[in-house]
C-alpha positions in Angstrom: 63.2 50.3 67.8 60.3 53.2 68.5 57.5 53.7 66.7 55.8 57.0 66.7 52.1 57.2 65.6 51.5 60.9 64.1 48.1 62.3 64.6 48.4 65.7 64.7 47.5 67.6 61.2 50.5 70.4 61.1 50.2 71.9 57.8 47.0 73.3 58.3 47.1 73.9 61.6 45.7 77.0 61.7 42.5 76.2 59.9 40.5 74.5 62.1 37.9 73.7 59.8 40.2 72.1 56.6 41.8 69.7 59.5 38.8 68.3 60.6 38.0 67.5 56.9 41.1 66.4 56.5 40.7 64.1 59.4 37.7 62.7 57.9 39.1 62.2 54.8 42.0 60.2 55.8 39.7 57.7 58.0 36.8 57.3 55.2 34.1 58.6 57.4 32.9 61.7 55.3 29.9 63.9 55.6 27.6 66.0 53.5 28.9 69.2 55.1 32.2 67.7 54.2 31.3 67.5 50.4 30.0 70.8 50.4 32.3 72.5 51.9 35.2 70.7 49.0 32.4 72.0 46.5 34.0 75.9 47.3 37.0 75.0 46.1 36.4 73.1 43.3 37.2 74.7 40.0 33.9 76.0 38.0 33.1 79.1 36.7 32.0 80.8 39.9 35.5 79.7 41.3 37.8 79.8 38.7 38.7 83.3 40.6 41.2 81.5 43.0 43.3 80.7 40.2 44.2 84.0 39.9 46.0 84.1 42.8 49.8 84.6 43.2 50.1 81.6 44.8 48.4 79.6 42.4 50.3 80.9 39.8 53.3 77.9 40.0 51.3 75.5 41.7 52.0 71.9 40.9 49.0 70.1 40.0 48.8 66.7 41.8 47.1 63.7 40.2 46.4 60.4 40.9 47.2 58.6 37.2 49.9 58.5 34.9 48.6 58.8 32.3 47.3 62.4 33.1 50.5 63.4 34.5 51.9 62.9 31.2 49.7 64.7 29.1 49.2 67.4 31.9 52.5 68.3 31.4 53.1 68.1 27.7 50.7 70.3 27.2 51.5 72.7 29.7 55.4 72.8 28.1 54.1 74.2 24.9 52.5 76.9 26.4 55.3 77.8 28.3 57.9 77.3 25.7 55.5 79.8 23.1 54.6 82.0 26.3 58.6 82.2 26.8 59.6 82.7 23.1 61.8 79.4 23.4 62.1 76.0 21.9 61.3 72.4 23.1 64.4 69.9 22.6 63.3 66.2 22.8 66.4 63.9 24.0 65.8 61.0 22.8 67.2 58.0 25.3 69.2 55.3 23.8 68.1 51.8 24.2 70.1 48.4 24.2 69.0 45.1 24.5 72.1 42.5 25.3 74.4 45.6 24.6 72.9 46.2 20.6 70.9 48.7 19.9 66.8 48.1 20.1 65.2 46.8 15.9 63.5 49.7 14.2 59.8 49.7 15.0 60.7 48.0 18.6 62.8 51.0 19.6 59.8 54.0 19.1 57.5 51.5 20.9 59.8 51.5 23.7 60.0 55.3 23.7 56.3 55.5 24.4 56.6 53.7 27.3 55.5 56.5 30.2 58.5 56.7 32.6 56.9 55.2 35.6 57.4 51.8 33.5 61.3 52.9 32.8 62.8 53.6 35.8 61.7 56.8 36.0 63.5 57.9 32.3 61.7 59.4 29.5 61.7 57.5 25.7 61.3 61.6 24.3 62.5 64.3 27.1 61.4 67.4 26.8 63.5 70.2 27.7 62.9 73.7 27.9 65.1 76.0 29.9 63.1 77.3 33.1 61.1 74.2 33.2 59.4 72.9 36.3 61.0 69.0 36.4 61.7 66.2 39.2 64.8 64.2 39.8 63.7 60.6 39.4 67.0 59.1 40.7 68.6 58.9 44.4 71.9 61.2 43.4 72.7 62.2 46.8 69.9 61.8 49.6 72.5 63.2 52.5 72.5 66.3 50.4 68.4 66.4 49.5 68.8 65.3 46.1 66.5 62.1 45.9 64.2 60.7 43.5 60.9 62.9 43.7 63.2 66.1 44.6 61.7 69.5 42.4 63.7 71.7 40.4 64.0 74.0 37.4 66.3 73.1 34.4 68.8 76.4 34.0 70.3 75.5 31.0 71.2 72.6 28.4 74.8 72.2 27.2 75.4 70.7 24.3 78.3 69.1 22.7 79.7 71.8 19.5 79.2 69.1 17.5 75.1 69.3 18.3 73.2 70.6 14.8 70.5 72.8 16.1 68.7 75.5 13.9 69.8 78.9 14.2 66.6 81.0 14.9 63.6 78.0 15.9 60.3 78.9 16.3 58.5 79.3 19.9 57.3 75.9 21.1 58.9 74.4 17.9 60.2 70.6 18.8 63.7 69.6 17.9 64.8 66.6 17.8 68.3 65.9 19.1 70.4 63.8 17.0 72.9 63.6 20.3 72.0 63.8 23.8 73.4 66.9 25.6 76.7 66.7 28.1 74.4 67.6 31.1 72.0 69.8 32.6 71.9 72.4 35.0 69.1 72.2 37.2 68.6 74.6 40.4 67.2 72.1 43.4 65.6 74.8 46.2 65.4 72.4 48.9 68.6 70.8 48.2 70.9 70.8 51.1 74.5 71.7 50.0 76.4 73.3 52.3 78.8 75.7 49.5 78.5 76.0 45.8 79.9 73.6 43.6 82.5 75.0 41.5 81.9 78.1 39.0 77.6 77.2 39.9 75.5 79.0 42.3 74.2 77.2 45.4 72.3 74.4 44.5 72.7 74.2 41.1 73.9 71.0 40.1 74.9 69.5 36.9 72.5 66.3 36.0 74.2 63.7 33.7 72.5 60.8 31.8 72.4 57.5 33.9 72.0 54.2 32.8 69.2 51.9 34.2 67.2 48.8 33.3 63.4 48.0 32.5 61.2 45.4 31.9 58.7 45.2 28.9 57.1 42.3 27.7 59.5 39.7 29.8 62.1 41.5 28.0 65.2 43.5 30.0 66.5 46.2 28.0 69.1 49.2 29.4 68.5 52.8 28.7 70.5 55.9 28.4 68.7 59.3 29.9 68.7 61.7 32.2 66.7 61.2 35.6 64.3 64.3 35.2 60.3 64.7 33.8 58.8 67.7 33.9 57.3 68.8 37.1 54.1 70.7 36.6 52.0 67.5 37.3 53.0 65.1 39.8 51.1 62.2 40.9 50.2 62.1 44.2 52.7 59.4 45.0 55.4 61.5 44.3 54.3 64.2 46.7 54.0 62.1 49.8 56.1 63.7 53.1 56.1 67.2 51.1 54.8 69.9 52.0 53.7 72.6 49.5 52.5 76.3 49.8 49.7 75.6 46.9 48.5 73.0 45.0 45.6 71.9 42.8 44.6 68.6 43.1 42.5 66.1 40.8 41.1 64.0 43.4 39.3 61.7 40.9 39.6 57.9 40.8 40.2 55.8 37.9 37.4 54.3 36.4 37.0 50.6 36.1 34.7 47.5 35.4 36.6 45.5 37.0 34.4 44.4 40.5 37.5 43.7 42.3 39.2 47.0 41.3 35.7 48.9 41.9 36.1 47.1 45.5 39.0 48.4 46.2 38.6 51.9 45.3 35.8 52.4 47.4 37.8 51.2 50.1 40.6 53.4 49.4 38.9 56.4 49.5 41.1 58.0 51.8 43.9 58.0 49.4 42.2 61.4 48.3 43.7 62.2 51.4 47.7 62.9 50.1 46.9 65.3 47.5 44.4 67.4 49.7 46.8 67.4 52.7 50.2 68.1 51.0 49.9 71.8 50.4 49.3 74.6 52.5 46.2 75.6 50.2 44.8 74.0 47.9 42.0 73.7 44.8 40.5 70.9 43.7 39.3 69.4 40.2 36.6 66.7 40.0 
């Protein structure tokens, strides 16, 4: 077996300057010219005008927590259902626990769960055709479609039987009473060599899966589809990607805890992924 040690920065290559911070970055050892030169692109009033480039203008926004993933997202979706005239249908996943369904009251605390602690499936889905979203399931790796893979969701079929309102409000929430037969999702760096059937290349058809997850010492099954939406990643999620823009939140978590204060000092160069992933990037504090 070979190992191959990569030192070489090759997205950036042709800024000389960004690669040496990068450098820096990645091995802890940080100067002042280093901080001020991330101060230019941090978002404030004077710089807010990079945002209104083209490029930034689908940018994912990488984070470091959960949490802010999560809300990142939600709140982007409602702009961009209202911005898009459309509606937000929540599938709702269907939990089991030794093959009954999960006791009122247990079952919406499950839902709440963020996805990271479900195997990567959302309690309440959002959908909203021409959404940003990433597969959270290995499908097919030999054809590029992997658990962290980006997409866009095309469309929603749903079963006749489905009661949805006839003309819903923009950004209105509907609650499915059923989940949909599948979704279409368009993967652009999938790698399927024809179309499937009656779909353009690299659209594929996403089905509910079942998987298992752990809460309180307590094994439960779930019924969803392997998506989230894919404005905000966390910066896990982007590692071995590259991406023409970004904006990254290269803030830590807080804590009290000594150990945990320990140990993000010494990970500092984790701030590393989300400022080297993109070909350009803008940074949040």
């Amino acid at each position: 077996m070979s190992v191959v040690f990569l030192h070489d920065q090759m997205r950036q290559d042709n800024d000389s300057a960004y690669v040496g911070l990068l450098d820096r970055v990645r091995d802890g050892i940080c100067t002042e010219d280093d901080y001020k030169f991330l101060l230019t692109r941090v978002i404030s009033e004077q710089t807010r005008h990079l945002l209104q480039q083209a490029k930034f203008a689908n940018a994912l926004i990488i984070v470091s927590r959960n949490e802010l993933r999560h809300v990142i997202n939600m709140e982007f979706l409602k702009q961009f259902a209202v911005a898009r005239q459309l509606p937000i249908y929540m599938c709702i996943a269907q939990d089991t626990h030794k093959k009954e369904p999960v006791p009122l009251g247990r079952d919406a605390t499950l839902r709440q769960l963020l996805d990271n602690k479900t195997s990567g499936m959302m309690g309440r889905l959002p959908l909203v055709r021409m959404m940003p979203v990433v597969l959270t399931y290995n499908i097919a790796t030999e054809l590029g479609l992997n658990n962290g893979t980006p997409g866009v969701l095309l469309d929603i079929v749903f079963d006749s039987a489905t009661p949805r309102p006839i003309n819903p409000a923009p950004g209105q929430e509907i609650e499915l009473k059923t989940q949909p037969i599948y979704l279409l999702v368009y993967f652009p760096t999938a790698q399927l060599l024809e179309p499937l059937p009656g779909l353009p290349l690299n659209v594929v058809p996403i089905f509910p899966r079942k998987g298992r997850f752990q809460y309180k010492r307590t094994w439960y099954r779930r019924t969803q589809f392997p998506i989230i939406p894919g404005k905000a990643v966390t910066d896990y999620k982007t590692q071995g990607t590259t991406l023409d823009a970004a904006i990254a939140n290269v803030v830590r978590p807080i804590t009290k805890s000594k150990q945990a204060k320990q140990a993000n000092a010494s990970d500092a160069s984790t701030v590393y992924v989300p400022l080297s992933r993109p070909l350009a990037a803008v940074v949040t504090c």
